[in-house]
C-alpha positions as CSV (number, residue, x, y, z in Angstrom):
1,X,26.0,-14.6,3.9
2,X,22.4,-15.7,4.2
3,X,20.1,-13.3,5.2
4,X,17.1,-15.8,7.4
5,X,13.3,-13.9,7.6
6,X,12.0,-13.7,11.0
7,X,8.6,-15.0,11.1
8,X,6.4,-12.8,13.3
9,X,4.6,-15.1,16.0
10,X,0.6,-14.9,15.7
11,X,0.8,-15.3,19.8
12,X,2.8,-11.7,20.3
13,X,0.5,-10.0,17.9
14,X,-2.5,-11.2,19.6
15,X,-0.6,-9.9,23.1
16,X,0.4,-6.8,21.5
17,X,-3.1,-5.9,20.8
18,X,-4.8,-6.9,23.8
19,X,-2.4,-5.2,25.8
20,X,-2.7,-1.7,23.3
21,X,-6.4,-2.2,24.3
22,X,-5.8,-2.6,27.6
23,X,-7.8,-5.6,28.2
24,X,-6.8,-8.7,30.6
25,X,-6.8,-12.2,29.0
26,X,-10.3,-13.0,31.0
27,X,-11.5,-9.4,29.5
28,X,-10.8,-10.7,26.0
29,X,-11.3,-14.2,26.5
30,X,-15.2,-13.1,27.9
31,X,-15.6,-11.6,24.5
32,X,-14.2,-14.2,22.4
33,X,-16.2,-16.6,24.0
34,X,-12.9,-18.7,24.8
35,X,-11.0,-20.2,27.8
36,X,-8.6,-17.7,29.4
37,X,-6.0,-21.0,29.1
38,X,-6.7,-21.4,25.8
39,X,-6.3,-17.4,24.9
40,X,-3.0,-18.0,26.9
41,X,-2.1,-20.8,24.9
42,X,-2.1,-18.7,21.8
43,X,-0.8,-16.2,23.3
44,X,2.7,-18.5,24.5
45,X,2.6,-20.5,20.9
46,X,1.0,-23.4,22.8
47,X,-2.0,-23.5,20.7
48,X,-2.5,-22.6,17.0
49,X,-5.1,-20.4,16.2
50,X,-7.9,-21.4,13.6
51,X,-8.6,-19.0,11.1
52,X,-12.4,-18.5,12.9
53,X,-10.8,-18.0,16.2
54,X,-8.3,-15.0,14.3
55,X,-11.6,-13.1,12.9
56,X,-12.8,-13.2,16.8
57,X,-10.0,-11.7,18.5
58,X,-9.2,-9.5,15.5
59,X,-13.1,-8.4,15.8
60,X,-12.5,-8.4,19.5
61,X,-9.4,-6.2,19.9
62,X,-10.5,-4.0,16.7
63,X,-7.6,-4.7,14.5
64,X,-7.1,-2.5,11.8
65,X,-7.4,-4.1,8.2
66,X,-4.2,-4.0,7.8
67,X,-2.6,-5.7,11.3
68,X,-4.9,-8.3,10.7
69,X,-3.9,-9.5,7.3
70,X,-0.1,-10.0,9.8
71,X,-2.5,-11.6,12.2
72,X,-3.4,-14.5,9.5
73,X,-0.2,-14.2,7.8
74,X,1.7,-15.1,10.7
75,X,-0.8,-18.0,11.7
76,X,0.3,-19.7,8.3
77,X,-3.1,-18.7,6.8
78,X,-4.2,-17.0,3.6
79,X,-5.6,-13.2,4.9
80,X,-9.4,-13.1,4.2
81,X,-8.3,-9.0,2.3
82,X,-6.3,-8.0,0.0
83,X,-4.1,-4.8,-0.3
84,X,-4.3,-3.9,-4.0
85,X,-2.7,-0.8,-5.0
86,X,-5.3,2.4,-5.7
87,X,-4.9,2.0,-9.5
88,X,-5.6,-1.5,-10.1
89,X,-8.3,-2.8,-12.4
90,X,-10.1,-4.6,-9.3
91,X,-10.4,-0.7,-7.6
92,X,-12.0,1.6,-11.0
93,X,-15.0,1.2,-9.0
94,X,-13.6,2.7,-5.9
95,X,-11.4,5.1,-8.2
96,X,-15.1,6.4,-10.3
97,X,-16.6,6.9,-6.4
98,X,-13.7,9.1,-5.7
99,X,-13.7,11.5,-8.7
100,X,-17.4,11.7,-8.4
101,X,-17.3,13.0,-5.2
102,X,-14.3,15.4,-5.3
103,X,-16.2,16.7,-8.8
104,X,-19.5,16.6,-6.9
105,X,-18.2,18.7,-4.1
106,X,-17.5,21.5,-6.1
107,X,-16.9,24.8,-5.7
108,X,-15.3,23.3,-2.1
109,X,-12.3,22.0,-1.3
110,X,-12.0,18.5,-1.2
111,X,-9.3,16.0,-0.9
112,X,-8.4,12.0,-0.4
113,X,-5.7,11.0,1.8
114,X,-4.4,7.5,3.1
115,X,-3.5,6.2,6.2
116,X,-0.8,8.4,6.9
117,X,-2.1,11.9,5.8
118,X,-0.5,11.6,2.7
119,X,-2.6,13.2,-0.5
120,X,-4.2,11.1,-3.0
121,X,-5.9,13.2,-4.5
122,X,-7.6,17.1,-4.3
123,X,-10.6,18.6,-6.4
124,X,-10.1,22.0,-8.2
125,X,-11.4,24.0,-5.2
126,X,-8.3,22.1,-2.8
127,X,-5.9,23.2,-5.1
128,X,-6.9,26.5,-5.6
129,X,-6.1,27.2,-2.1
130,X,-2.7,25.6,-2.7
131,X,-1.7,27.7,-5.8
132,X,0.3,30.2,-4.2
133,X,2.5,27.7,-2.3
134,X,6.2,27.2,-2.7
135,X,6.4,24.2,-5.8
136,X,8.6,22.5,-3.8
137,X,6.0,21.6,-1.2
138,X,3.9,20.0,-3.4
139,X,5.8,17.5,-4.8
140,X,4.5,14.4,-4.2
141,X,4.3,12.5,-2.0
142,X,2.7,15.2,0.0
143,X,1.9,14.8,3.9
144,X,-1.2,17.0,4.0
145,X,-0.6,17.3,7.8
146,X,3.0,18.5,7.2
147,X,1.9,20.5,4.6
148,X,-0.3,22.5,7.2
149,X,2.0,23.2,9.6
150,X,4.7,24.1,7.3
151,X,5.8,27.7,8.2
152,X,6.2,28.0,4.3
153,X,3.3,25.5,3.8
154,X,-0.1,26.9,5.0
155,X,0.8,27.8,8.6
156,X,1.5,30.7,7.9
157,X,-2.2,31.6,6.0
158,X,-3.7,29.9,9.3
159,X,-5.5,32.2,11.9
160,X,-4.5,30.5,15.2
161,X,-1.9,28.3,13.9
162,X,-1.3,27.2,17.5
163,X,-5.3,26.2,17.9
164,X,-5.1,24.3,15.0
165,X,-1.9,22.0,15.3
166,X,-3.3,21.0,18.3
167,X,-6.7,19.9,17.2
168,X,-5.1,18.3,14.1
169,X,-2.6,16.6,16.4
170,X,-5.0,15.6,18.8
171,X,-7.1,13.7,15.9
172,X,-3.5,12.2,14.8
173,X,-2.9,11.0,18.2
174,X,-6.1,9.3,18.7
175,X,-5.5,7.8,15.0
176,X,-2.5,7.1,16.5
177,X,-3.6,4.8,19.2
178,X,-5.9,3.1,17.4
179,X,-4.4,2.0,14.5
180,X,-0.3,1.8,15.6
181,X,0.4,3.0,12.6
182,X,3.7,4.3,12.0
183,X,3.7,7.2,9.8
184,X,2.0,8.5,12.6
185,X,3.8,7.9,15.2
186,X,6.4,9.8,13.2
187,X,4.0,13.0,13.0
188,X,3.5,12.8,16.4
189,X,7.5,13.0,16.6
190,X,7.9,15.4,14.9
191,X,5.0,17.9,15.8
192,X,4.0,16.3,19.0
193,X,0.7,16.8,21.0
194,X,-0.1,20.1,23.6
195,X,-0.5,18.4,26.9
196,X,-3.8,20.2,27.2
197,X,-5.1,18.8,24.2
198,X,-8.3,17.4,24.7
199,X,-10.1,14.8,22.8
200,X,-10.4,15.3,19.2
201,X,-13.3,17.4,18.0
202,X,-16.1,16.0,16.0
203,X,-15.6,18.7,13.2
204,X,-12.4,20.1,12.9
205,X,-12.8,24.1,12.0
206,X,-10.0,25.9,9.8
207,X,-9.4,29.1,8.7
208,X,-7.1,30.6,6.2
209,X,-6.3,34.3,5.2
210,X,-7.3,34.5,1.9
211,X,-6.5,38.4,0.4
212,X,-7.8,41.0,2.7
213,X,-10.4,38.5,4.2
214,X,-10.5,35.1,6.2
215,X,-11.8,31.8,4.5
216,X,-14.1,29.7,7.2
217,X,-14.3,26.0,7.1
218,X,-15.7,23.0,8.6
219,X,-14.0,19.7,8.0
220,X,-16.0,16.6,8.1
221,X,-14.0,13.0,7.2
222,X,-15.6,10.1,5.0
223,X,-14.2,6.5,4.8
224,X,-15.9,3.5,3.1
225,X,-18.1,1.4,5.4
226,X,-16.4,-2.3,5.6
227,X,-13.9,-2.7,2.8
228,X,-12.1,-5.7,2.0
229,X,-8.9,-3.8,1.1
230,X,-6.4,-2.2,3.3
231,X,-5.7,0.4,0.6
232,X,-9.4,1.0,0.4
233,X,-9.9,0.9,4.2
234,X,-7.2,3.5,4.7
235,X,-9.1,6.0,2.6
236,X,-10.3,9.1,3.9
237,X,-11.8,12.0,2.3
238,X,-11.6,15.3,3.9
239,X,-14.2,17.8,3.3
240,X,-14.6,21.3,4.1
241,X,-17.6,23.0,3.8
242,X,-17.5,26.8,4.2
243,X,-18.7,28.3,7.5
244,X,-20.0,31.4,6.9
245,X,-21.9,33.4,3.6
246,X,-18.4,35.0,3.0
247,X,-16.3,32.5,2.5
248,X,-19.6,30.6,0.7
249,X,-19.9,33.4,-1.7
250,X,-15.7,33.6,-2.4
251,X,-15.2,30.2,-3.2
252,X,-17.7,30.5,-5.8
253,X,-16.4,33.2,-7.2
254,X,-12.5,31.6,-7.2
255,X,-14.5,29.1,-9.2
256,X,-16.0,31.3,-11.7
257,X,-12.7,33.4,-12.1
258,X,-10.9,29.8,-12.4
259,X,-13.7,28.7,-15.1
260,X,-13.7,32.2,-16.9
């Protein structure tokens, strides 16, 4: 038996998003600068995008990186980004900026993760915190989300558990709807999202039982500004910064009894 590929049809994508953005063919055709026949044209495989009029509505609906390389692809068109895999030759400049700043952020935790939450990589400080954990748990790959609200992960070290998988799942949802990415939409199946969740906070705040006392953070996220890699573009690196003098001074000295 022959197995045929279904080629995806640039018109549905383009739909797909408007209608995730909730926007009306004369909405989007306003700020593509376009005819709302034409948009429908494209829209019902009646016209054939050009590769300019792609970047517009790509620009124009906020495609991820990703979704828009199946935007081009489906058009018959080369995609103007690539999607190289972390380790290749064309990324040791991205791979140098990453060590640097987990080394840099030192004695705090830091760590990379990619589109879907799963770890890339951790400083010294990050794993620290995750010493103590079952081995099992951190085999790769590991979902750094899961990982959290693991009752033999770090939910159980977490004051307020129920606090924090709401934030964190209110920041996956949000994700969530912007991107349409799948590995999400399988967190958000698994863990869900309180339905008084609000919108996700600016800085996230954790804290862990650490000993007798309580470790204090604030979590603050970094991506690269315009990439022209999906891999690159899905980069995020997470982090925390302590949030008091006691959990300051601690971490130091983990580090100084790690270095010792």
């Amino acid at each position: 038996m022959t197995l045929e590929l279904v080629r995806e049809e640039v018109g549905d994508l383009v739909r797909h998003w408007r209608q995730r953005r909730r926007l009306s063919q004369q909405a989007l055709s306003d700020r593509c600068g376009v005819s709302t026949r034409h948009l429908s044209f494209i829209e019902t495989g009646k016209a054939s995008p050009s590769p300019t009029m792609i970047g517009q509505l790509a620009a124009a609906l906020d495609v991820p990186l990703r979704e828009q390389r199946r935007l081009y692809t489906a058009a018959g068109f080369v995609p103007t980004t690539t999607e190289l895999p972390l380790h290749s030759p064309a990324l040791a400049q991205v791979n140098e900026a990453l060590e640097l700043i987990l080394a840099g952020h030192e004695p705090y935790p830091a760590l990379v993760i990619d589109g879907g939450w799963d770890l890339v990589a951790a400083n010294e400080a990050a794993y620290r915190l995750l010493a103590d954990l079952p081995a099992d748990l951190l085999e790769p790959p590991v979902n750094v989300v899961r990982l959290s609200l693991d009752p033999r992960g770090l939910a159980s070290r977490i004051v307020d558990p129920g606090a924090w998988q709401a934030a964190i799942m209110t920041r996956i949802r949000h994700e969530h709807d912007t991107t349409g990415d799948p590995r999400l939409g399988a967190l958000l199946d698994d863990y869900g999202v309180p339905a008084s969740a609000a919108q996700p906070e600016i800085v996230l705040t954790l804290k862990l039982r650490a000993g007798d006392g309580v470790l204090s953070f604030l979590t603050t996220t970094t991506v690269f500004g315009t990439p022209g890699d999906v891999t690159v573009a899905e980069l995020a690196i997470e982090a925390l910064y302590p949030a008091d003098a006691a959990t300051r001074d601690q971490l130091a000295e983990l580090a100084r009894n790690d270095n010792a």
